[in-house]
PDB file with SEQRES, HELIX, SHEET and CRYST1 records, atoms N, CA, C and O in Angstrom:
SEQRES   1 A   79  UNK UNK UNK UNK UNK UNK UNK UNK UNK UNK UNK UNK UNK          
SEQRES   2 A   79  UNK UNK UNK UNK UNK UNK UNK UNK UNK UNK UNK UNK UNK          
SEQRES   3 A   79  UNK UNK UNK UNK UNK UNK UNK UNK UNK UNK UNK UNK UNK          
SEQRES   4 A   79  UNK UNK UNK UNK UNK UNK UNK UNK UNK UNK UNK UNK UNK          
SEQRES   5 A   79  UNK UNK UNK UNK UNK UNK UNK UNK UNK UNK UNK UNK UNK          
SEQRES   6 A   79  UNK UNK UNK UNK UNK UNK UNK UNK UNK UNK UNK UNK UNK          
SEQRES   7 A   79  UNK                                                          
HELIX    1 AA1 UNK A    4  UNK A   15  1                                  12    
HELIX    2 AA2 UNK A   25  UNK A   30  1                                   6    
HELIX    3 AA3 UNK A   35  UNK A   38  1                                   4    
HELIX    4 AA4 UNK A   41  UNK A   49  1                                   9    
HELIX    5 AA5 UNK A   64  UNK A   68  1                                   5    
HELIX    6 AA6 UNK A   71  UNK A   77  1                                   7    
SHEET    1 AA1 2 UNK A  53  UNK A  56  0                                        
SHEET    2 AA1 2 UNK A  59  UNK A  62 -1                                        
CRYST1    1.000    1.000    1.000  90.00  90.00  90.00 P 1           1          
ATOM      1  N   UNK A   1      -1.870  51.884  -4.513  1.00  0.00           N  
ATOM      2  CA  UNK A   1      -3.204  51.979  -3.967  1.00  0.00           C  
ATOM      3  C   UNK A   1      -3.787  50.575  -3.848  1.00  0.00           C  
ATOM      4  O   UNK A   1      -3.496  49.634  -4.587  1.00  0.00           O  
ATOM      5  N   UNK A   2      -4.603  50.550  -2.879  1.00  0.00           N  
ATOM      6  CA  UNK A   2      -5.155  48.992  -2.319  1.00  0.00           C  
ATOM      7  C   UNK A   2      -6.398  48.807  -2.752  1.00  0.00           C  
ATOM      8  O   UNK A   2      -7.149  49.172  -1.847  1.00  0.00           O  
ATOM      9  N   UNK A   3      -7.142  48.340  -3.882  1.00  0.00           N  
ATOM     10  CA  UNK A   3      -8.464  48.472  -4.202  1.00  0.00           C  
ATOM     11  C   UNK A   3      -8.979  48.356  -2.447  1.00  0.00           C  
ATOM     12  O   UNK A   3      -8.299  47.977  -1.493  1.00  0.00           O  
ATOM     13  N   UNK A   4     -10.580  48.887  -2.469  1.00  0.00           N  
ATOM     14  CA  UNK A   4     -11.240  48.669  -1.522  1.00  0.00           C  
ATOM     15  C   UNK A   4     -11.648  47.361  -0.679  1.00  0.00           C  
ATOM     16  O   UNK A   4     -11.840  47.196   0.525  1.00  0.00           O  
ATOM     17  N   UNK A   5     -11.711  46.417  -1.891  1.00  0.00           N  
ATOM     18  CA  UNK A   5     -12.100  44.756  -1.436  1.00  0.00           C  
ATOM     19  C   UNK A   5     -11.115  43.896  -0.952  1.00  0.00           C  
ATOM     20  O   UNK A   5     -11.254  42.915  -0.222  1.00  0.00           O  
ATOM     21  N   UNK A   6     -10.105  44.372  -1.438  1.00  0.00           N  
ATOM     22  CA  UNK A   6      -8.561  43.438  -0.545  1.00  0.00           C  
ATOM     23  C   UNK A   6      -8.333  44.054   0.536  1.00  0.00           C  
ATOM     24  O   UNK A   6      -7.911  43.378   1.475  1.00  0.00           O  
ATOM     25  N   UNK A   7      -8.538  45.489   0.724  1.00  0.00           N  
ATOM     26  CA  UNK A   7      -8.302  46.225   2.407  1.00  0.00           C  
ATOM     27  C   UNK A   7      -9.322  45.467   3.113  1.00  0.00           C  
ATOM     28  O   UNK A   7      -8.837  44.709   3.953  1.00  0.00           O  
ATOM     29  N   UNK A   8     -10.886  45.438   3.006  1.00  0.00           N  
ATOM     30  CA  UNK A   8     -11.890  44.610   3.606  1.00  0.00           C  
ATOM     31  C   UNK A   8     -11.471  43.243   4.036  1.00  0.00           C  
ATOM     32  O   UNK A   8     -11.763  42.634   5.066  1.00  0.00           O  
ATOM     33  N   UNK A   9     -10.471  42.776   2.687  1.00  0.00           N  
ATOM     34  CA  UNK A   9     -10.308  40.980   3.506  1.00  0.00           C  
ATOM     35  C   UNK A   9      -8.982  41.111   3.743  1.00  0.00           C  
ATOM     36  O   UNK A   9      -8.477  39.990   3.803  1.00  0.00           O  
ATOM     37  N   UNK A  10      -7.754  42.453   3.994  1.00  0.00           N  
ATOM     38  CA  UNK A  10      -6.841  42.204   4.589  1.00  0.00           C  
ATOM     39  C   UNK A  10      -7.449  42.579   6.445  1.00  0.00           C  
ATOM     40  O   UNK A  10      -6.880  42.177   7.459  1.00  0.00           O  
ATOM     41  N   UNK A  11      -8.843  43.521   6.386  1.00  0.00           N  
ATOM     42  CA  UNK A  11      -9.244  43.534   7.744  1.00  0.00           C  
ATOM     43  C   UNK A  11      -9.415  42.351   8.390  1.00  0.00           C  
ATOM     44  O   UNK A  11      -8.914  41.780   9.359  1.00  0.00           O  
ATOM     45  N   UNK A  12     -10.594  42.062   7.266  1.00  0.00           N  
ATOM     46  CA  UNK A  12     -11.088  39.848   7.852  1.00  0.00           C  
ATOM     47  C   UNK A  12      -9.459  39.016   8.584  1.00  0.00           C  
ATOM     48  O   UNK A  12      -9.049  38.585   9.662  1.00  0.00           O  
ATOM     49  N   UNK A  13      -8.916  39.213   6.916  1.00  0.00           N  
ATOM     50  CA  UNK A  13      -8.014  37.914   8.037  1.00  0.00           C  
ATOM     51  C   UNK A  13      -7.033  38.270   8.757  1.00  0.00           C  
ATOM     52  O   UNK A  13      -6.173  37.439   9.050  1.00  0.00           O  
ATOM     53  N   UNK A  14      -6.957  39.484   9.162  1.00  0.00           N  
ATOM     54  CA  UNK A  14      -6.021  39.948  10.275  1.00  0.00           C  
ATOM     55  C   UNK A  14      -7.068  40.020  11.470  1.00  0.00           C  
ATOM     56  O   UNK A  14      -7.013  39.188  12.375  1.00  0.00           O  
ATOM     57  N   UNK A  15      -7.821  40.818  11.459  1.00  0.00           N  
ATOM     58  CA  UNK A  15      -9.302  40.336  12.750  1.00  0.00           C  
ATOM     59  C   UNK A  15      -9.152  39.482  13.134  1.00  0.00           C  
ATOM     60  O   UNK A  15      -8.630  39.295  14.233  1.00  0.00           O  
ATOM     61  N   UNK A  16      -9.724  38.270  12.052  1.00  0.00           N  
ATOM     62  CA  UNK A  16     -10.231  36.865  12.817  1.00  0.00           C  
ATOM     63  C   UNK A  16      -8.960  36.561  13.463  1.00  0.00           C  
ATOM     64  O   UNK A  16      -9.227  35.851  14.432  1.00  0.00           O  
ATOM     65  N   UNK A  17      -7.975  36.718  13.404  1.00  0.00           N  
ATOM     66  CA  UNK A  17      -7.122  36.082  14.125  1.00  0.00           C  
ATOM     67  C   UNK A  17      -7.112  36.310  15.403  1.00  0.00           C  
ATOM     68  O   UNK A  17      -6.813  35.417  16.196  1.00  0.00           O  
ATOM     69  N   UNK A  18      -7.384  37.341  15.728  1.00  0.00           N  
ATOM     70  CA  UNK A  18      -7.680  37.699  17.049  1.00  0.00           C  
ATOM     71  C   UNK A  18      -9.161  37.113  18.092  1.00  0.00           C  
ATOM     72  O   UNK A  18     -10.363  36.910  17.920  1.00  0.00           O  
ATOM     73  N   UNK A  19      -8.361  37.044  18.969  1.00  0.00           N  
ATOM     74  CA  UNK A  19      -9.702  36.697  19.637  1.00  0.00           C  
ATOM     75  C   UNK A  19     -11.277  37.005  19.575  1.00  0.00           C  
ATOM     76  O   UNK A  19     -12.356  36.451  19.360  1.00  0.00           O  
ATOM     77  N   UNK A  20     -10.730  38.206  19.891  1.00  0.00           N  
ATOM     78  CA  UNK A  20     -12.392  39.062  19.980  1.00  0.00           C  
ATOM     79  C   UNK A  20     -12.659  39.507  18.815  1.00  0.00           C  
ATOM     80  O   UNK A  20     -13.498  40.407  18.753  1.00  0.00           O  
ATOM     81  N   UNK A  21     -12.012  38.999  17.520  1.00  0.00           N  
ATOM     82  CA  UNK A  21     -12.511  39.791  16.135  1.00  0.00           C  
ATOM     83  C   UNK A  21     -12.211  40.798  15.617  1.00  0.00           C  
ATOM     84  O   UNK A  21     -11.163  41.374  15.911  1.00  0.00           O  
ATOM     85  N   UNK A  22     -13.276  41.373  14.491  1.00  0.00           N  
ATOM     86  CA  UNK A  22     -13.194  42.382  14.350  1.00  0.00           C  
ATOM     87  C   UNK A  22     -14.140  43.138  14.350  1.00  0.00           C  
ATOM     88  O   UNK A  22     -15.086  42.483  13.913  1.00  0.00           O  
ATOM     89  N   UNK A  23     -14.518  44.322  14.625  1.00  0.00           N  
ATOM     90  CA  UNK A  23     -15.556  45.116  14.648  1.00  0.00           C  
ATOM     91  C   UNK A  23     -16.000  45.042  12.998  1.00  0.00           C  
ATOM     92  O   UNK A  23     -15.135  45.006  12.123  1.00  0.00           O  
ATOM     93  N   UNK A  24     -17.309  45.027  12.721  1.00  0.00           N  
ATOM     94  CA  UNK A  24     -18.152  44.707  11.020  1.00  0.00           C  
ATOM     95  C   UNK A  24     -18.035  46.151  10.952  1.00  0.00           C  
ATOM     96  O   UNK A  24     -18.165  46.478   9.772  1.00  0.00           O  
ATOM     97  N   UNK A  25     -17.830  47.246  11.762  1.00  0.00           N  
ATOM     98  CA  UNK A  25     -17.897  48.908  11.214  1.00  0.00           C  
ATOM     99  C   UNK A  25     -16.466  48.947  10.693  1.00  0.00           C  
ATOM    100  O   UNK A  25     -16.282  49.397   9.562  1.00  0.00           O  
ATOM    101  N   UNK A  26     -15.340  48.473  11.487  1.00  0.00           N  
ATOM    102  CA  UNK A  26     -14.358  48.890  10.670  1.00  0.00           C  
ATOM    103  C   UNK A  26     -13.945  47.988   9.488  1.00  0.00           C  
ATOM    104  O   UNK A  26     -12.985  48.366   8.816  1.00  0.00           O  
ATOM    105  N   UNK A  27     -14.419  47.112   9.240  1.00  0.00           N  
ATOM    106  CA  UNK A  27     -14.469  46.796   7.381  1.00  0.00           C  
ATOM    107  C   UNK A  27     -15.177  48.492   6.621  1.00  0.00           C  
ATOM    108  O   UNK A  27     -14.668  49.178   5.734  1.00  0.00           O  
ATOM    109  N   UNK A  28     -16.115  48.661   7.178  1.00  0.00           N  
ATOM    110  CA  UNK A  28     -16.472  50.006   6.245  1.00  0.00           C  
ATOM    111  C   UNK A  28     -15.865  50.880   6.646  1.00  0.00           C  
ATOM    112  O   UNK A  28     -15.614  51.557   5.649  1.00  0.00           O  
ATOM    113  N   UNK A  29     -15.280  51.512   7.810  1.00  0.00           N  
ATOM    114  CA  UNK A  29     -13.984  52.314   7.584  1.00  0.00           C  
ATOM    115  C   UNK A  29     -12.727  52.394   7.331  1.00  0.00           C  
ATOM    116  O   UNK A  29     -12.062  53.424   7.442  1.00  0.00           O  
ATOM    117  N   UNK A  30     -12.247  51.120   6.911  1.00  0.00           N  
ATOM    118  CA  UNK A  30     -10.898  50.971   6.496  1.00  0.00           C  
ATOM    119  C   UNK A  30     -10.950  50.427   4.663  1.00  0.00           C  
ATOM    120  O   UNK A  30     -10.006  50.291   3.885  1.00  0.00           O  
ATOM    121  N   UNK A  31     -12.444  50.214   4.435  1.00  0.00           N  
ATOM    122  CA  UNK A  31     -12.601  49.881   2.911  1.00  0.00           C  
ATOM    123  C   UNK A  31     -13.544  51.201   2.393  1.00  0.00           C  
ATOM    124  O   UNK A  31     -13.085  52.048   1.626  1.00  0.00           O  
ATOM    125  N   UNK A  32     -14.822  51.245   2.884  1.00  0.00           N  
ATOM    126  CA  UNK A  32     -15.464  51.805   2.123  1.00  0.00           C  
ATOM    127  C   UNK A  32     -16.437  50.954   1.773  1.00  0.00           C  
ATOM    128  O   UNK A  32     -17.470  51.219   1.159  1.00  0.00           O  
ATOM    129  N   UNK A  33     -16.103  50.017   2.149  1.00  0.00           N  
ATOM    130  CA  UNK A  33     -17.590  48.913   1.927  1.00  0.00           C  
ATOM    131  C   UNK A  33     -18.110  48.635   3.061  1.00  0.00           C  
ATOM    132  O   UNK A  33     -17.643  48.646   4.200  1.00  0.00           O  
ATOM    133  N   UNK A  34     -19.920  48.184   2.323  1.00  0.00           N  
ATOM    134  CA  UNK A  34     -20.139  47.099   3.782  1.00  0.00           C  
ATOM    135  C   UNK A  34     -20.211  45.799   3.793  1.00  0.00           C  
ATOM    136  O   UNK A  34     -20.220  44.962   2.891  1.00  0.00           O  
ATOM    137  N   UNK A  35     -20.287  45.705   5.479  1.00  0.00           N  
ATOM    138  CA  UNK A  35     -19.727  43.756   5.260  1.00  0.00           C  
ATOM    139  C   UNK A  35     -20.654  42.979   4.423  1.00  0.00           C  
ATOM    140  O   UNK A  35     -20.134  41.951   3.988  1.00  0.00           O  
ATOM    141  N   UNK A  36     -21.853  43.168   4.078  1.00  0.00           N  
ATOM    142  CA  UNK A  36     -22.441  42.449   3.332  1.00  0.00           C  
ATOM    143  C   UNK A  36     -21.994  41.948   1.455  1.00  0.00           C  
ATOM    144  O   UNK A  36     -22.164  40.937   0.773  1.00  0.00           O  
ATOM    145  N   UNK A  37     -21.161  43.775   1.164  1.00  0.00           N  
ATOM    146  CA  UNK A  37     -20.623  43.747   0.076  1.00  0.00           C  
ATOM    147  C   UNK A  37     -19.553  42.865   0.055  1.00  0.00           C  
ATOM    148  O   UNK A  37     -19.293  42.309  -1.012  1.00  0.00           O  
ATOM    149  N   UNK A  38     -18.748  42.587   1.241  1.00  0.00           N  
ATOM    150  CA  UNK A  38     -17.365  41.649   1.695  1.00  0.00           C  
ATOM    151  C   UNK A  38     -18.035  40.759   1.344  1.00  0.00           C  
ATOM    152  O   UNK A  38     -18.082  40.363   0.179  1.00  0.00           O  
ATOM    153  N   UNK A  39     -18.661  40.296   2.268  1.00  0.00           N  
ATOM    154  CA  UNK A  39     -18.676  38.381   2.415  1.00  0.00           C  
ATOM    155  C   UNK A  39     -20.315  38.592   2.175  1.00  0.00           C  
ATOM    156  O   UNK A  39     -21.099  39.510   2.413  1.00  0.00           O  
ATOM    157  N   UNK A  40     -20.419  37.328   1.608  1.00  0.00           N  
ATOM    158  CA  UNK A  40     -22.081  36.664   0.674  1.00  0.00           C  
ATOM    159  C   UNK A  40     -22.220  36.024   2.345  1.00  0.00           C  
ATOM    160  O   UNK A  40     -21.367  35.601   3.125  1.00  0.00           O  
ATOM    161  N   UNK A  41     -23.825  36.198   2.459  1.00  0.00           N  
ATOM    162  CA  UNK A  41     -24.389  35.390   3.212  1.00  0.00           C  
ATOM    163  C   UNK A  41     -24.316  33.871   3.196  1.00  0.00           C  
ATOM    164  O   UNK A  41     -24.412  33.029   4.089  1.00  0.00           O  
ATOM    165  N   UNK A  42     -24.113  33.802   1.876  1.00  0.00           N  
ATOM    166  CA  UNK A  42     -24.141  32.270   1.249  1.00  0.00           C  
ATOM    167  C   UNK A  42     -23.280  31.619   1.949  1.00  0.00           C  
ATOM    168  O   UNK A  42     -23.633  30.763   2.761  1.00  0.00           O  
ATOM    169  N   UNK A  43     -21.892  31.971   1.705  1.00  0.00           N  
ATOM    170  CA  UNK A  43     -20.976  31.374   2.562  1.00  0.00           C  
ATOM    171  C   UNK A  43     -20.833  32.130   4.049  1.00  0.00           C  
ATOM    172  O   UNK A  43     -20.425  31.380   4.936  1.00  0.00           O  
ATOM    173  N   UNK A  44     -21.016  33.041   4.310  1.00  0.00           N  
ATOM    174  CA  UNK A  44     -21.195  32.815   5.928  1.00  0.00           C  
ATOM    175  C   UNK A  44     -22.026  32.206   6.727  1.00  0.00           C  
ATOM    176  O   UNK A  44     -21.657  31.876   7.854  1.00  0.00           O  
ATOM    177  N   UNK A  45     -23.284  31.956   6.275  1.00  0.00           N  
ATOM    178  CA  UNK A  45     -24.181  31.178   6.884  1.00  0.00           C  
ATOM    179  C   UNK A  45     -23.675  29.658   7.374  1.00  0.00           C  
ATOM    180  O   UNK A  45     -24.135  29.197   8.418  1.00  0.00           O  
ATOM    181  N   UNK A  46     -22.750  28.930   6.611  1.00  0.00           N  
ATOM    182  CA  UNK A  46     -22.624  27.481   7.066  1.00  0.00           C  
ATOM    183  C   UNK A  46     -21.541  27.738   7.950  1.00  0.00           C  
ATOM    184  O   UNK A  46     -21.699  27.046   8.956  1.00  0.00           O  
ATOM    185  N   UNK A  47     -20.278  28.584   8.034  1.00  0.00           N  
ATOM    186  CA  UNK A  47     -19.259  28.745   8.856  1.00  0.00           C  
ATOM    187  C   UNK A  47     -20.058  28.903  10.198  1.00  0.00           C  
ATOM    188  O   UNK A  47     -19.786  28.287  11.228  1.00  0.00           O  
ATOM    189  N   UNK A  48     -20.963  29.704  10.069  1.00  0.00           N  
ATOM    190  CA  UNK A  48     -21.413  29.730  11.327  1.00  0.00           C  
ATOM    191  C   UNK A  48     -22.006  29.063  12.135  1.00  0.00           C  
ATOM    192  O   UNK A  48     -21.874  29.068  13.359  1.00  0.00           O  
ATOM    193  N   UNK A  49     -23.247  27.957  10.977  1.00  0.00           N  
ATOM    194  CA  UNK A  49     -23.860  27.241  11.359  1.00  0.00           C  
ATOM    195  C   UNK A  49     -22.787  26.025  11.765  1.00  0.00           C  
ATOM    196  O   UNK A  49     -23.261  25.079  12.395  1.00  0.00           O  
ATOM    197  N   UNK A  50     -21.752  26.010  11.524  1.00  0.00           N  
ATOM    198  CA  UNK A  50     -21.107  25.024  11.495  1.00  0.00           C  
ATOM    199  C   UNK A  50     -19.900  25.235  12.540  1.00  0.00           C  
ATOM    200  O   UNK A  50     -18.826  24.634  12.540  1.00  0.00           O  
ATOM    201  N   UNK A  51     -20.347  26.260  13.452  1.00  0.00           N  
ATOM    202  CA  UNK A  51     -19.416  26.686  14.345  1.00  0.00           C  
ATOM    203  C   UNK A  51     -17.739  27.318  14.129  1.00  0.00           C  
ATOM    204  O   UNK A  51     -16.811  27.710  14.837  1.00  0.00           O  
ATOM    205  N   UNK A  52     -17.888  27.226  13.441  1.00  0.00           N  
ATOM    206  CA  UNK A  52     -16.482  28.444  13.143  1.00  0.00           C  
ATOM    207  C   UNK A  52     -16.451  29.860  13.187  1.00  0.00           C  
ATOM    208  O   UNK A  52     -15.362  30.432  13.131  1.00  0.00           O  
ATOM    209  N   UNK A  53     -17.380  30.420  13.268  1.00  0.00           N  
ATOM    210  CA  UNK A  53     -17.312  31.948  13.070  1.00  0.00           C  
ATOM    211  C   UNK A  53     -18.305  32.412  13.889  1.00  0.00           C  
ATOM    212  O   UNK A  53     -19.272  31.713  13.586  1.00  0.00           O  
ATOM    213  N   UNK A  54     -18.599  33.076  14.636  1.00  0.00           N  
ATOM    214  CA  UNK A  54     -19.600  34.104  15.482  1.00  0.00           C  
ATOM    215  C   UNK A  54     -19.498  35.535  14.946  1.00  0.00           C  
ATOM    216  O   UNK A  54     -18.550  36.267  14.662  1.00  0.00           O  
ATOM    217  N   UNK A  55     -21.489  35.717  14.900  1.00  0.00           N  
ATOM    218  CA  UNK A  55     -21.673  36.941  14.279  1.00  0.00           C  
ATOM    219  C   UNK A  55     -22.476  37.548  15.375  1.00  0.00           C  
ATOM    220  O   UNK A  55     -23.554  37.112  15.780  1.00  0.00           O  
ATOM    221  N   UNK A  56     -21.873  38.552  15.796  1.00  0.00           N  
ATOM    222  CA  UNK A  56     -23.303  39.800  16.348  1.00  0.00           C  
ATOM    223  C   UNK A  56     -23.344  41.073  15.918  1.00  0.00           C  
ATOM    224  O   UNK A  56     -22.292  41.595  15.549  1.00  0.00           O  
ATOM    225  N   UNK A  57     -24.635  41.842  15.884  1.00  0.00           N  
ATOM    226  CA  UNK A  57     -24.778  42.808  15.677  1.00  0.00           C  
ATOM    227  C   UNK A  57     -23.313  43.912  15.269  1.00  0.00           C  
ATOM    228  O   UNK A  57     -23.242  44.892  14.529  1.00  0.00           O  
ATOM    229  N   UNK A  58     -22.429  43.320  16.001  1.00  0.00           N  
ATOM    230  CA  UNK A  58     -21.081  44.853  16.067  1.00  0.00           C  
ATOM    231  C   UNK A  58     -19.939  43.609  15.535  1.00  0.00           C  
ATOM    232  O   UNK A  58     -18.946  44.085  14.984  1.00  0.00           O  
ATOM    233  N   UNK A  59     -19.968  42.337  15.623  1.00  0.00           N  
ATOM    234  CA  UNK A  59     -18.458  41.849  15.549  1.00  0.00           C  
ATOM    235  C   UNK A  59     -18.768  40.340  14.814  1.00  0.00           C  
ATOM    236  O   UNK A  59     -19.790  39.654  14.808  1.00  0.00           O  
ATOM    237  N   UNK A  60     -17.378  40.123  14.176  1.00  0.00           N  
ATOM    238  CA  UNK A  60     -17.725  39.006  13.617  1.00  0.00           C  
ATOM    239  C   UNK A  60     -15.810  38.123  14.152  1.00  0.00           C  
ATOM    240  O   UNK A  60     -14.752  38.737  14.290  1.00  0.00           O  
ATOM    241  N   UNK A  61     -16.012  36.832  14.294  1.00  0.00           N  
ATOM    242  CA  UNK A  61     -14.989  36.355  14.848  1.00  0.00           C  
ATOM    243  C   UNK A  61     -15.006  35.127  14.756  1.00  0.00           C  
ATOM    244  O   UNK A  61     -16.100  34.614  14.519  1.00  0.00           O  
ATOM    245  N   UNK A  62     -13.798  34.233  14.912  1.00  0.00           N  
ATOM    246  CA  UNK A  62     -13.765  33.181  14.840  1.00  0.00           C  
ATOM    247  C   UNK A  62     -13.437  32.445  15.968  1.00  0.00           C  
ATOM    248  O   UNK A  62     -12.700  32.948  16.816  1.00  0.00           O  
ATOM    249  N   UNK A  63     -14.092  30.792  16.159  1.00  0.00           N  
ATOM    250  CA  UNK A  63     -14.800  30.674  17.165  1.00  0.00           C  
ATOM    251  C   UNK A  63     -12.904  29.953  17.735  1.00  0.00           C  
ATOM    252  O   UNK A  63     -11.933  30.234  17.032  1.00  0.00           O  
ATOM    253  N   UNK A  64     -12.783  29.301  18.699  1.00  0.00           N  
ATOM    254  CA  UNK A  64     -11.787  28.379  18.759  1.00  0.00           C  
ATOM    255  C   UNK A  64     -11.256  27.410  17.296  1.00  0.00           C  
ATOM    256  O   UNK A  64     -10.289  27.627  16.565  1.00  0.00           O  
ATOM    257  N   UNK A  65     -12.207  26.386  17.223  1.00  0.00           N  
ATOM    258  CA  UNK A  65     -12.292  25.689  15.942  1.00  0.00           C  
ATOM    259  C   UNK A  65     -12.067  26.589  14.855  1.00  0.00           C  
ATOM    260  O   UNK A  65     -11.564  26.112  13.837  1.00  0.00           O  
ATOM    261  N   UNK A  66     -12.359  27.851  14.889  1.00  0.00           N  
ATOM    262  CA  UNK A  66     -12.470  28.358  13.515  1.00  0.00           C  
ATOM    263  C   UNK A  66     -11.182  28.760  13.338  1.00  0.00           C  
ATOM    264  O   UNK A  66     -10.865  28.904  12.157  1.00  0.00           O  
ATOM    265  N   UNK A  67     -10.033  29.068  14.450  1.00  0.00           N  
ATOM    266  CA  UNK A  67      -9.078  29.803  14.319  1.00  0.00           C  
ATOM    267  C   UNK A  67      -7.671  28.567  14.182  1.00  0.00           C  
ATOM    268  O   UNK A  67      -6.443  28.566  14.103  1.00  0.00           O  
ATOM    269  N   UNK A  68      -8.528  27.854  14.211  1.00  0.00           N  
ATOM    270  CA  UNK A  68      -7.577  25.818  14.213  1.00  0.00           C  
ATOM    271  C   UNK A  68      -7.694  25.881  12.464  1.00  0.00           C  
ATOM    272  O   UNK A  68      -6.742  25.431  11.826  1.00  0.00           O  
ATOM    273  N   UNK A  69      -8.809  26.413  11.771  1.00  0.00           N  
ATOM    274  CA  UNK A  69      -8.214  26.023  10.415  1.00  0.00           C  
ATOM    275  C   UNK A  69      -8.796  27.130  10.004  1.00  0.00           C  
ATOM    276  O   UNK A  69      -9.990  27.003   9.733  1.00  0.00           O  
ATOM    277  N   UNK A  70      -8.174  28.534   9.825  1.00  0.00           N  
ATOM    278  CA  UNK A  70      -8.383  29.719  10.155  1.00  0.00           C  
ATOM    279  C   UNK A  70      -8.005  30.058   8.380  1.00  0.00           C  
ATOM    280  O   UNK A  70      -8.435  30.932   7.627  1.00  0.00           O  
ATOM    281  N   UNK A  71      -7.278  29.233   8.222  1.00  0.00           N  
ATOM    282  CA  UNK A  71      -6.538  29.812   6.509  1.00  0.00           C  
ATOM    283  C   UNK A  71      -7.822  29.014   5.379  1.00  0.00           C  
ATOM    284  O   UNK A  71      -8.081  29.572   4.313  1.00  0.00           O  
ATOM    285  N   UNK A  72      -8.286  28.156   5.636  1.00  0.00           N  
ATOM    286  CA  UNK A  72      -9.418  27.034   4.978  1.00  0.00           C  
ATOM    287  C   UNK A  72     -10.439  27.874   5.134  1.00  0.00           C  
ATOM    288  O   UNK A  72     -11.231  28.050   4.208  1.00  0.00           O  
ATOM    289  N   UNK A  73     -10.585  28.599   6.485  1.00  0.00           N  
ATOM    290  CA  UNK A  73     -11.662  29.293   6.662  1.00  0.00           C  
ATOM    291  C   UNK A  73     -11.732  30.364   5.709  1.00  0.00           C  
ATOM    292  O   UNK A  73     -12.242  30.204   4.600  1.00  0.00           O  
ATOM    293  N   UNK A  74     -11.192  31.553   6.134  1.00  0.00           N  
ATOM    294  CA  UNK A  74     -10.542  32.617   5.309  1.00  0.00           C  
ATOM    295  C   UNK A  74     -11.066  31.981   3.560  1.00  0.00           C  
ATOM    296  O   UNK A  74     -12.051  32.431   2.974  1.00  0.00           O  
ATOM    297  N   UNK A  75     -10.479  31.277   3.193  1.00  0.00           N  
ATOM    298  CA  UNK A  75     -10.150  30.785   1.982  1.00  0.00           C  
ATOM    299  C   UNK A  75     -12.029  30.872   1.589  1.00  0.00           C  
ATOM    300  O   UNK A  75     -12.547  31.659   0.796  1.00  0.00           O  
ATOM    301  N   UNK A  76     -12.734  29.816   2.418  1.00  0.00           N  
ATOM    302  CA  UNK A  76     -14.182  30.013   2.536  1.00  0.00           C  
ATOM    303  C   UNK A  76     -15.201  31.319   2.499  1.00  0.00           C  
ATOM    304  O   UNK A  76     -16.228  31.515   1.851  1.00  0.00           O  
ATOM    305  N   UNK A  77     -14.667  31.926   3.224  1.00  0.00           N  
ATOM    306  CA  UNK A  77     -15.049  33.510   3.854  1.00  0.00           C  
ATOM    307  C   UNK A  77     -15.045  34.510   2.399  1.00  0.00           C  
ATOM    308  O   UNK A  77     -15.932  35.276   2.021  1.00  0.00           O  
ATOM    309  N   UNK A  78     -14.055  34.280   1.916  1.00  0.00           N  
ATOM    310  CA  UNK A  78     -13.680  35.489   1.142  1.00  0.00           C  
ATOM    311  C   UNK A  78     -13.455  35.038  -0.086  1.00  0.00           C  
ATOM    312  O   UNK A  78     -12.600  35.733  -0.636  1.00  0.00           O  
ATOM    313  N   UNK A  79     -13.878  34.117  -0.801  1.00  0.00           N  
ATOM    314  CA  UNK A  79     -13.971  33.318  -2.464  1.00  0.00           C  
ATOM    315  C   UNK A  79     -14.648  33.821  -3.146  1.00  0.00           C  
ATOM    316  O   UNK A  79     -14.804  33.392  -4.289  1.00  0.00           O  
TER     317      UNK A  79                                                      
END                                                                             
């Protein structure tokens, strides 16, 4: 069995790899959590501000740059 919080960041870093992301609903249907419970504002706020990651309402993703050091990121994202 996969606790709930490693399915959430095996969603993250299989998502971000993708272009268009991942949908923030399916972290809560493939965990049981929500993304807020995943990832702290704390550290998403500078990825973003700092251009690596794009957030909207439905999707969260990584930008070009973000997917250039995508494992540093990750590493950031999910600590």
């Amino acid at each position: 069995t996969i606790e709930p919080g490693a399915r959430a960041a095996e969603v993250l870093m299989m998502g971000l790899r993708l272009t268009e992301g991942v949908p923030v609903a399916r972290i809560k249907a493939r965990s049981g959590l929500e993304f807020d419970e995943v990832v702290s504002g704390d550290r998403l706020a500078p990825l973003v501000d700092g251009g690596l990651l794009t957030l909207t309402d439905s999707h969260i993703s990584a930008t070009t740059a973000g997917r250039r050091v995508l494992d540093s990121l990750l590493a950031a994202l999910l600590a």
